[in-house]
NUTINU-14486 format. One line per field, with one value per atom (N, C-alpha, C): atom name; chain; x, y, z; residue in three letters. Coordinates in steps of 0.02 Angstrom, whole numbers, plus 32768, in hexadecimal, padded with zeros to 4 digits. Each point is the difference from the previous one (the first is absolute). Layout:
atome (CA, ...)
chaine (A, ...)
x (X, ...)
y (Y, ...)
z (Z, ...)
residu (ALA, ...)
***
This chain:
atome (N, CA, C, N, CA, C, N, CA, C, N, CA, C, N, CA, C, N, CA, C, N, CA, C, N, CA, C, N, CA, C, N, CA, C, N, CA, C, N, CA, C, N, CA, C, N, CA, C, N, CA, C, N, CA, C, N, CA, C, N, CA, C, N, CA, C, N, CA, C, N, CA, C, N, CA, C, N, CA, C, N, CA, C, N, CA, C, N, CA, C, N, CA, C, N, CA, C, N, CA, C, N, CA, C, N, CA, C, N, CA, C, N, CA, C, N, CA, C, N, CA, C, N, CA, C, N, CA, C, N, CA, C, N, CA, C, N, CA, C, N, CA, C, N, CA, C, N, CA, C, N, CA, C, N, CA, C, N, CA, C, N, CA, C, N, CA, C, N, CA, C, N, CA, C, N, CA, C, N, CA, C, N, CA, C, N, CA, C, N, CA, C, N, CA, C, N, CA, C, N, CA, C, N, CA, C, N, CA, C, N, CA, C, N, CA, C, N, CA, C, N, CA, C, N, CA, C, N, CA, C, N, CA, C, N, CA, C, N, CA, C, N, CA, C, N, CA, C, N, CA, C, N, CA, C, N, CA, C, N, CA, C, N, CA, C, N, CA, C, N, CA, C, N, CA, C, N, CA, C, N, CA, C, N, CA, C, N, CA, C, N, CA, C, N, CA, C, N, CA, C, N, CA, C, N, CA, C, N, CA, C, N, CA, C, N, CA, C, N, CA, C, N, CA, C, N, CA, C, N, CA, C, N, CA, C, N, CA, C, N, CA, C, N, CA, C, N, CA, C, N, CA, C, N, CA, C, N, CA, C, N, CA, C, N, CA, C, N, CA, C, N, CA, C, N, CA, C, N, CA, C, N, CA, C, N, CA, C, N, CA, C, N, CA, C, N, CA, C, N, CA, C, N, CA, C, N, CA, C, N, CA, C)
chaine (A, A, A, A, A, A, A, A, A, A, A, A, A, A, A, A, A, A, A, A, A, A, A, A, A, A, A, A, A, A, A, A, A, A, A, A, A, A, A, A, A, A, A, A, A, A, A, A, A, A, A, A, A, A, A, A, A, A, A, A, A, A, A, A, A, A, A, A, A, A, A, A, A, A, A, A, A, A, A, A, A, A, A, A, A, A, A, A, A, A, A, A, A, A, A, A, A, A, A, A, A, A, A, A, A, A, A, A, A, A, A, A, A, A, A, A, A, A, A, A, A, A, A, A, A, A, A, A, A, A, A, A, A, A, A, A, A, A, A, A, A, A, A, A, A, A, A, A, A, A, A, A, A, A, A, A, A, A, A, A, A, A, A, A, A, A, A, A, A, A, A, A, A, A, A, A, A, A, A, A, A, A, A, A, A, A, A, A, A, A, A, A, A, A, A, A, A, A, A, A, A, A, A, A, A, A, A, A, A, A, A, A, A, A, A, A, A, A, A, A, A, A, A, A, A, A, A, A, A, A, A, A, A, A, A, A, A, A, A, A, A, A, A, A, A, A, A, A, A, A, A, A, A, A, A, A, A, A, A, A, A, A, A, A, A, A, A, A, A, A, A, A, A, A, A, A, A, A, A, A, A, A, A, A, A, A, A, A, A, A, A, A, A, A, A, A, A, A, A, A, A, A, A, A, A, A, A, A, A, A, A, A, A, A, A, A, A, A, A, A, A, A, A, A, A, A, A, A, A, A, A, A, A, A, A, A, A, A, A, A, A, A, A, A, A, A, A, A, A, A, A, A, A, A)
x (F565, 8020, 8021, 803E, 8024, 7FE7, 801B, 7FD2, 803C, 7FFA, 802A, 7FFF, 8034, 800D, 8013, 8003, 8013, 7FAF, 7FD5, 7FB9, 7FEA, 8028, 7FF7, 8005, 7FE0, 7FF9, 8059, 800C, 8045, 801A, 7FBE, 8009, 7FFB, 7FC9, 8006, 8054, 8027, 802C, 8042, 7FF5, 8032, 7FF7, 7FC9, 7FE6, 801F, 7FEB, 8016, 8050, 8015, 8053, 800E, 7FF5, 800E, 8002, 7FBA, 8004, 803C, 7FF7, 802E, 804B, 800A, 8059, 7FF8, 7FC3, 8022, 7FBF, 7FE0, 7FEA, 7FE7, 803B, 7FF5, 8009, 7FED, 8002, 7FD8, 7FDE, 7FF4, 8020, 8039, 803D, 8009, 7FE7, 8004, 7FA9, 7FE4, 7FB8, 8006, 7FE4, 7FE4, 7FB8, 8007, 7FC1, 7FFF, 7FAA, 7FEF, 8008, 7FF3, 801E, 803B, 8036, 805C, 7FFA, 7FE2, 800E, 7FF4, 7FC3, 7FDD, 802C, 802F, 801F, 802F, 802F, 803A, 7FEB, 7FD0, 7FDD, 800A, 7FDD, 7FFA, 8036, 8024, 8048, 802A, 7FF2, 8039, 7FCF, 7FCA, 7FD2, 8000, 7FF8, 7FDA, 7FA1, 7FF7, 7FC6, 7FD4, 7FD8, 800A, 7FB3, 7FDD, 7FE7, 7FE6, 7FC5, 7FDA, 7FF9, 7FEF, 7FF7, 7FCD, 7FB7, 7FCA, 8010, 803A, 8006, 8024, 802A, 8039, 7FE1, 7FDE, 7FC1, 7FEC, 7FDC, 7FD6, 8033, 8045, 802E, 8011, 800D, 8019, 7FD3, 7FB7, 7FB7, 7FF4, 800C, 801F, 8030, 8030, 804F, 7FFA, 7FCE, 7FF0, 7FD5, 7FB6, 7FC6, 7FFC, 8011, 8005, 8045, 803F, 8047, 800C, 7FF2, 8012, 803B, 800E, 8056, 7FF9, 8036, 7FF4, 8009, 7FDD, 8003, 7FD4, 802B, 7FE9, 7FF2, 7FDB, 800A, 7FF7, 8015, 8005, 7FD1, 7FEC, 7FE1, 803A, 8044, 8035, 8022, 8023, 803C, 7FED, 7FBE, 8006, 8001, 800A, 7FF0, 804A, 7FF9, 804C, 7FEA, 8036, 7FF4, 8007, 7FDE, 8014, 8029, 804E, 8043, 7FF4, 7FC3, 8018, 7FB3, 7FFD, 7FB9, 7FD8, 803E, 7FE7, 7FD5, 803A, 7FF2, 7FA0, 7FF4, 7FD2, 7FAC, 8024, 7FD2, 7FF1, 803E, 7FE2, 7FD3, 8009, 7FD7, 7FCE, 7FE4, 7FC1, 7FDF, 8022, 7FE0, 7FD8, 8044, 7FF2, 7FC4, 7FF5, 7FAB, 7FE9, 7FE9, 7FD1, 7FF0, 802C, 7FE8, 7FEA, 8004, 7FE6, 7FBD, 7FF5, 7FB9, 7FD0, 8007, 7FDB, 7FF0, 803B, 7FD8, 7FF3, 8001, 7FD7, 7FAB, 7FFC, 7FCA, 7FD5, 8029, 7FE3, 7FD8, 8040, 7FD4, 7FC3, 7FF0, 7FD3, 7FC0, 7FF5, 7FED, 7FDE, 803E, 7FEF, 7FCE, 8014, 7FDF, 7FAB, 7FF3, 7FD6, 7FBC, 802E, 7FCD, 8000, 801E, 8012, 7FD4, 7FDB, 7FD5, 8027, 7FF4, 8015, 7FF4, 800D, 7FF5, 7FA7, 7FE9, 7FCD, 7FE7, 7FDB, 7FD0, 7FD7, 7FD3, 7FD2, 8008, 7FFC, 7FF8, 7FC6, 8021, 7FC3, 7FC8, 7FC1, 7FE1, 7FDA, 8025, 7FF1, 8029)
y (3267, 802E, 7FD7, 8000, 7FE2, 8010, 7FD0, 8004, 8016, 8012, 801F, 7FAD, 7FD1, 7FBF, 8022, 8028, 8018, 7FF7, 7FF7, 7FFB, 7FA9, 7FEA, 7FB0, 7FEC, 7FCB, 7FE4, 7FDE, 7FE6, 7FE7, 7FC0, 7FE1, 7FB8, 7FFD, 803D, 8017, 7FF3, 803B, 800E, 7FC7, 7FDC, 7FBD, 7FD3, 8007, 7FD1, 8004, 8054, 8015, 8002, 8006, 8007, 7FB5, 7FDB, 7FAD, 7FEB, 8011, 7FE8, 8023, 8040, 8027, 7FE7, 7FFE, 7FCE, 7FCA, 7FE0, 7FA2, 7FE7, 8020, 7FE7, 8034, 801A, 8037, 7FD5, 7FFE, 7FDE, 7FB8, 7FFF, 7FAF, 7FDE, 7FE6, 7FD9, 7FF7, 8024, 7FFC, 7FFA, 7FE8, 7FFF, 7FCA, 8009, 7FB3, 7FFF, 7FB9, 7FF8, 8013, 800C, 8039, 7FDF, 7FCC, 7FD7, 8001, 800D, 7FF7, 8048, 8025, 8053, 8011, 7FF4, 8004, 7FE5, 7FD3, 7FC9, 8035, 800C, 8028, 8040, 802B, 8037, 800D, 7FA0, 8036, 7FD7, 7FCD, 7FEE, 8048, 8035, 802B, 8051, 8000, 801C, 8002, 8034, 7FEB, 8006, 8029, 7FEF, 7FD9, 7FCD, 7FC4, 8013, 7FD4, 801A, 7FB9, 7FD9, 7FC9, 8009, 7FBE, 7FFE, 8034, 8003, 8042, 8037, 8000, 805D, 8020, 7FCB, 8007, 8009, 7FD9, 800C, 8049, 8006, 804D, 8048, 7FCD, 804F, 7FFF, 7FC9, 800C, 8014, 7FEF, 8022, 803E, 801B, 8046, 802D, 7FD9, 801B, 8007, 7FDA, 800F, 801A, 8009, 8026, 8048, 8005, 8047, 801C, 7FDB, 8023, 7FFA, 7FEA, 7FE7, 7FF8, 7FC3, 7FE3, 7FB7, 7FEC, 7FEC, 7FAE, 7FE2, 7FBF, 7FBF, 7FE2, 7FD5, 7FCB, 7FC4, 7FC6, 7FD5, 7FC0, 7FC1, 7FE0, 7FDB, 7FB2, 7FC7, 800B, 7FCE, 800F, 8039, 8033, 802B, 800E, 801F, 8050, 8021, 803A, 8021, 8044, 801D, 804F, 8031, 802C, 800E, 8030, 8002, 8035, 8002, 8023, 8009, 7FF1, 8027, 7FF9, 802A, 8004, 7FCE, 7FC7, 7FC4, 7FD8, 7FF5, 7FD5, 8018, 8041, 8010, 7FEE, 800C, 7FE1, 7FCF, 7FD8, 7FA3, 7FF3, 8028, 7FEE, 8017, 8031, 8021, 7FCF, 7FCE, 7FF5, 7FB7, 7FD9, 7FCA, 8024, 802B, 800A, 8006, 801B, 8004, 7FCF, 7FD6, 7FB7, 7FCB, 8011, 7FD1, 8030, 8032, 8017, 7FE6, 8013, 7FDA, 7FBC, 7FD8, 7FB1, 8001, 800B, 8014, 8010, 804A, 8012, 7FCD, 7FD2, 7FBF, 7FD2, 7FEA, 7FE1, 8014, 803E, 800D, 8003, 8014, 7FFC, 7FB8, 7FCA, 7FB8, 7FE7, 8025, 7FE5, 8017, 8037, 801A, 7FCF, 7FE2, 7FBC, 7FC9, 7FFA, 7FB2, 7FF6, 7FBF, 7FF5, 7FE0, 800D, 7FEA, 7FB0, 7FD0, 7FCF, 7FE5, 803B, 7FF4, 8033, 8001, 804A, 8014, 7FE3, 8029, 7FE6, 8028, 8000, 7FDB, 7FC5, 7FD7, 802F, 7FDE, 802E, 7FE3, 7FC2, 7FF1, 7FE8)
z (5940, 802F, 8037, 801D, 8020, 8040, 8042, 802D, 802F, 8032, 8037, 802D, 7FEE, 8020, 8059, 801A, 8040, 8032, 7FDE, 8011, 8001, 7FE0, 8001, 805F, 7FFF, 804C, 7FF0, 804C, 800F, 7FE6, 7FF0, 7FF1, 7FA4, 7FFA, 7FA8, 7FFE, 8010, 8001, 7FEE, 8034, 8011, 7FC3, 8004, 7FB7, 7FCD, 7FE5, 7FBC, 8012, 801C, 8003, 8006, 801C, 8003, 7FB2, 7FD8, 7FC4, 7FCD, 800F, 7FD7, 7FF5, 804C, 800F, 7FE8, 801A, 7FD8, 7FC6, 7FDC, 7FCA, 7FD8, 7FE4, 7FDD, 7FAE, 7FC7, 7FBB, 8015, 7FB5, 8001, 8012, 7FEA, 8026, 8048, 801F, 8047, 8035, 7FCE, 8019, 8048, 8026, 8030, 8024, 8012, 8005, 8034, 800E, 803F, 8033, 8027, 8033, 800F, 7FDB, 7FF8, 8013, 7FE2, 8013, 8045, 8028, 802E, 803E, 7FF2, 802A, 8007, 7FDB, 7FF8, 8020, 7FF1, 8013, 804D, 8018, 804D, 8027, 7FD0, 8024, 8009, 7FE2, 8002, 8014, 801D, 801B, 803E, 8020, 804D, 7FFF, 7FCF, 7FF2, 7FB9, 801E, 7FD2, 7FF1, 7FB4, 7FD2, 7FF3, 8000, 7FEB, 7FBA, 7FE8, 7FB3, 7FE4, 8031, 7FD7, 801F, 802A, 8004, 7FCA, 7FDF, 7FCB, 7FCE, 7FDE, 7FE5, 7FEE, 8035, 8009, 7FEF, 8027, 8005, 7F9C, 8005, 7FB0, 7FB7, 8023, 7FE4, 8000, 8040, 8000, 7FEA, 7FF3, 7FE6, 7FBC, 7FF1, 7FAD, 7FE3, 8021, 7FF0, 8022, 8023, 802E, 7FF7, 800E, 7FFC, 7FB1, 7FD7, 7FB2, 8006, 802C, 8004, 7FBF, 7FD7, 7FCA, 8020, 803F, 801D, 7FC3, 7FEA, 7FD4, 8016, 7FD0, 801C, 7FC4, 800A, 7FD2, 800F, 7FD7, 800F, 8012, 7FF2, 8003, 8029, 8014, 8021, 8047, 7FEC, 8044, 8009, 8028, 8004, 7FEC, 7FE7, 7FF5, 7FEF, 8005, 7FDE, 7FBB, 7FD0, 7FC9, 7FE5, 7FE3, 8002, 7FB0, 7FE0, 7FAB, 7FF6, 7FBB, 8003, 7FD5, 7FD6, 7FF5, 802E, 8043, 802B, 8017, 800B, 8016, 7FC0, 7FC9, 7FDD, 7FF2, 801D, 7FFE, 802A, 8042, 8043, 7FE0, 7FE7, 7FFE, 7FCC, 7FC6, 7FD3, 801D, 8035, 8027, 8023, 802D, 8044, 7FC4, 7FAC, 7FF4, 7FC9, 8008, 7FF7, 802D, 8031, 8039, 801B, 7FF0, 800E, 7FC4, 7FB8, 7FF1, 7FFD, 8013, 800A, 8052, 800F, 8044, 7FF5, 7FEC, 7FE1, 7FC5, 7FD9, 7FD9, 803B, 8030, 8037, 801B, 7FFD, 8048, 7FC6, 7FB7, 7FD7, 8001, 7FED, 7FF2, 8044, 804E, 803A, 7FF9, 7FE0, 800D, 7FBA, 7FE7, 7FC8, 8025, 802A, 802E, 8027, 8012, 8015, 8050, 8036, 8037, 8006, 802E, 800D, 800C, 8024, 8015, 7FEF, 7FDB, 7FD0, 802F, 8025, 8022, 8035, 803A, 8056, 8008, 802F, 8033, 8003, 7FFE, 801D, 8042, 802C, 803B, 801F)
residu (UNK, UNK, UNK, UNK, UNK, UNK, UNK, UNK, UNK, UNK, UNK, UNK, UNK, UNK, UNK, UNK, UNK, UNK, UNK, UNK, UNK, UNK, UNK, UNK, UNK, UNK, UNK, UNK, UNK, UNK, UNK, UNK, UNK, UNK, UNK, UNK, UNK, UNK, UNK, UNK, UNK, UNK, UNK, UNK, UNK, UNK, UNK, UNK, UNK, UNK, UNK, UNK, UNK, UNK, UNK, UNK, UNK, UNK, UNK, UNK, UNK, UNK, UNK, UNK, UNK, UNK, UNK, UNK, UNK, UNK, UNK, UNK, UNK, UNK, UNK, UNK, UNK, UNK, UNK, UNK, UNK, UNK, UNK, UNK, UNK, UNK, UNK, UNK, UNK, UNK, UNK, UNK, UNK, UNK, UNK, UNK, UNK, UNK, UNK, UNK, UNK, UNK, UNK, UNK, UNK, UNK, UNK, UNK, UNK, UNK, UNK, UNK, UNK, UNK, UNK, UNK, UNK, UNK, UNK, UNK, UNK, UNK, UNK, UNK, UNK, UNK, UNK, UNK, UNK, UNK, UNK, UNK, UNK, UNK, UNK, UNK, UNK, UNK, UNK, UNK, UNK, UNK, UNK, UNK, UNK, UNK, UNK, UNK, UNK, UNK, UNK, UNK, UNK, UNK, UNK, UNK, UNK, UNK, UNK, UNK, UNK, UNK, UNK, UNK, UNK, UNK, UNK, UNK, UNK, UNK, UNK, UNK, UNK, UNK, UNK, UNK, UNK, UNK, UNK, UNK, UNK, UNK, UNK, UNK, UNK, UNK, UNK, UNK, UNK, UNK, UNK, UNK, UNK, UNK, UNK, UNK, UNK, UNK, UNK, UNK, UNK, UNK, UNK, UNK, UNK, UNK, UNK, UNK, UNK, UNK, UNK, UNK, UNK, UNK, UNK, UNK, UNK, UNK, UNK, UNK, UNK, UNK, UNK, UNK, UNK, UNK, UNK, UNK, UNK, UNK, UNK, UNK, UNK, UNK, UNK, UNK, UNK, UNK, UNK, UNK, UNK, UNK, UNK, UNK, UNK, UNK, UNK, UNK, UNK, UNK, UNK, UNK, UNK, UNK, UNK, UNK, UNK, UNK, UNK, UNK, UNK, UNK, UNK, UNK, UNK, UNK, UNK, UNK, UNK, UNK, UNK, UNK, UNK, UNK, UNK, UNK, UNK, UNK, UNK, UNK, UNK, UNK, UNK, UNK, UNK, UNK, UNK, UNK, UNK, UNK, UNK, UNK, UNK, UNK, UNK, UNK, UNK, UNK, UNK, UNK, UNK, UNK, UNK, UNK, UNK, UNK, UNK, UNK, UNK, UNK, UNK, UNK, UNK, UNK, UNK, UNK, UNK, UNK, UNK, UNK, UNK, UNK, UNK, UNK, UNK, UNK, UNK, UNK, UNK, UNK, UNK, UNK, UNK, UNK, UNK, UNK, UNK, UNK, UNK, UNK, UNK, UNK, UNK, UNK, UNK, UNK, UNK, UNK, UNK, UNK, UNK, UNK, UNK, UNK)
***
């Protein structure tokens, strides 16, 4: 169910329209630092790397705005519904080796197995 974007906060807003104008298709992905720079060069209100973050965490779990991301490229929107299934196939390939990791950590023996006990 589509969301009434008129309810988004101001900086939601700026966001999703920033990305929409300049990295709309794979082809136009960038990296989140290059975005962020540009963002609040042309902002009066400016946006740190984990607020961008959060806003764009939001823009996609709560607004279901189609904000993708690369491991190579960078953040972009997705303009076909290919593009959107690459992104989705890329996060759920990097969750399960993620999830392998925390797996593999949980057999791993730390440096120091047991705490001083003086």
């Amino acid at each position: 169910m589509p969301h009434d974007d008129s309810l988004m906060t101001e900086k939601q807003r700026q966001v999703w329209g920033w990305l929409v104008g300049h990295h709309a298709g794979k082809a136009n992905a960038g990296p989140r630092a290059s975005i962020i720079a540009l963002f609040n060069t042309y902002h009066v209100t400016h946006i740190s790397d984990r607020e961008f973050r959060q806003i764009v965490s939001d823009l996609v779990v709560h607004w279901e705005k189609a904000i993708c991301t690369t491991s190579d490229g960078g953040y972009y929107v997705a303009r076909t519904p290919d593009e959107l299934v690459h992104a989705i196939a890329d996060l759920e390939s990097r969750a399960v080796s993620i999830l392998a990791r925390a797996k593999a950590l949980k057999a791993a023996i730390p440096l120091e197995p047991q705490g001083r006990l003086f």
